[in-house]
N, C-alpha and C positions, 0 to 999 in steps of 0.2 A: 682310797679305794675308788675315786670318781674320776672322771676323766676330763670335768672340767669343775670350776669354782669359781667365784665373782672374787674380785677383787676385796668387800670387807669379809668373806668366807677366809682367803687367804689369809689375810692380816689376822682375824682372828687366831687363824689355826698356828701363824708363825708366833703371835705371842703370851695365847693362854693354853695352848696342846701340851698333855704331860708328859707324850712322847717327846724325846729329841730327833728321834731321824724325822717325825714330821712337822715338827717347827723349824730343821735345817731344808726339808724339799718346801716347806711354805715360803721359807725365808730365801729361798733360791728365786723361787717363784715370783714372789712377790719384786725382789731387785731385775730379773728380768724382763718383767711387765711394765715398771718402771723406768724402764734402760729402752724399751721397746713403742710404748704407747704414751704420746708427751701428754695427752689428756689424764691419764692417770700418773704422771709425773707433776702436773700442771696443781693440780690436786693436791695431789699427796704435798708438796712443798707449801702450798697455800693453805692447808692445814695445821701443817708445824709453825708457819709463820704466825699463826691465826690464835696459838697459844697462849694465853694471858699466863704470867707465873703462876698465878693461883690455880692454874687447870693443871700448871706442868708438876708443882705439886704435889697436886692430887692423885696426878697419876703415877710419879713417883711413888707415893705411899698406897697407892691402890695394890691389889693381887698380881697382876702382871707386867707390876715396875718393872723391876729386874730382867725378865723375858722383851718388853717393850727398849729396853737399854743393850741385852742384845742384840734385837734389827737392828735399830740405829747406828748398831758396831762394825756390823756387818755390811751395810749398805756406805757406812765410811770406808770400810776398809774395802770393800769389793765391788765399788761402782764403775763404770767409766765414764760413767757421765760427771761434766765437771761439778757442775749448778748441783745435782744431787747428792754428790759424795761431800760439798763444802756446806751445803745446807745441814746433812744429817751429824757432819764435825760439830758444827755449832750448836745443835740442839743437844747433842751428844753430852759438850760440856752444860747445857743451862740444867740439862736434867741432871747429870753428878750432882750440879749442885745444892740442886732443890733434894737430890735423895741425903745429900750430905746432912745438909742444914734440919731434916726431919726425922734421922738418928740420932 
């Protein structure tokens, strides 16, 4: 309902909103902003990089794993940016595996 959102507003709403049409226009959102603005791509990557197993994890087993391995899906499968769509591959798998491993 707002016409504009910060960037962790987004993210939040792409991966803990119990809607799905607005975790899919967050999740639109959000790969657009990052397809569009390198500082928040510069970011966002040096984030995921910045992950120690132990966090990734955590956040696996946290409430909005599952939702959080979503974006990740999504920005692999629907980036054009190269750096970002091969970055979010690879976290993509470290996180299966962290969710594997803590089933």
């Amino acid at each position: 309902g707002e016409r504009q959102a910060t960037m962790p507003e987004l993210l939040e709403m792409a991966t803990a909103d119990d809607d799905g049409v607005t975790r899919s226009l967050a999740s639109q959102a959000v790969l657009s902003a990052l397809e569009r603005e390198a500082r928040y791509r510069r970011s966002f990557l040096r984030s995921l990089h910045r992950l120690s197993p132990d966090e990734l994890d955590a956040v696996a087993a946290g409430p909005s794993g599952e939702r959080f391995q979503e974006l990740l899906e999504f920005v692999a499968a629907h980036s054009r940016e190269p750096t970002l769509q091969k970055k979010a591959g690879v976290v993509l798998d470290q996180f299966r595996e962290a969710r594997d491993s803590t089933s």
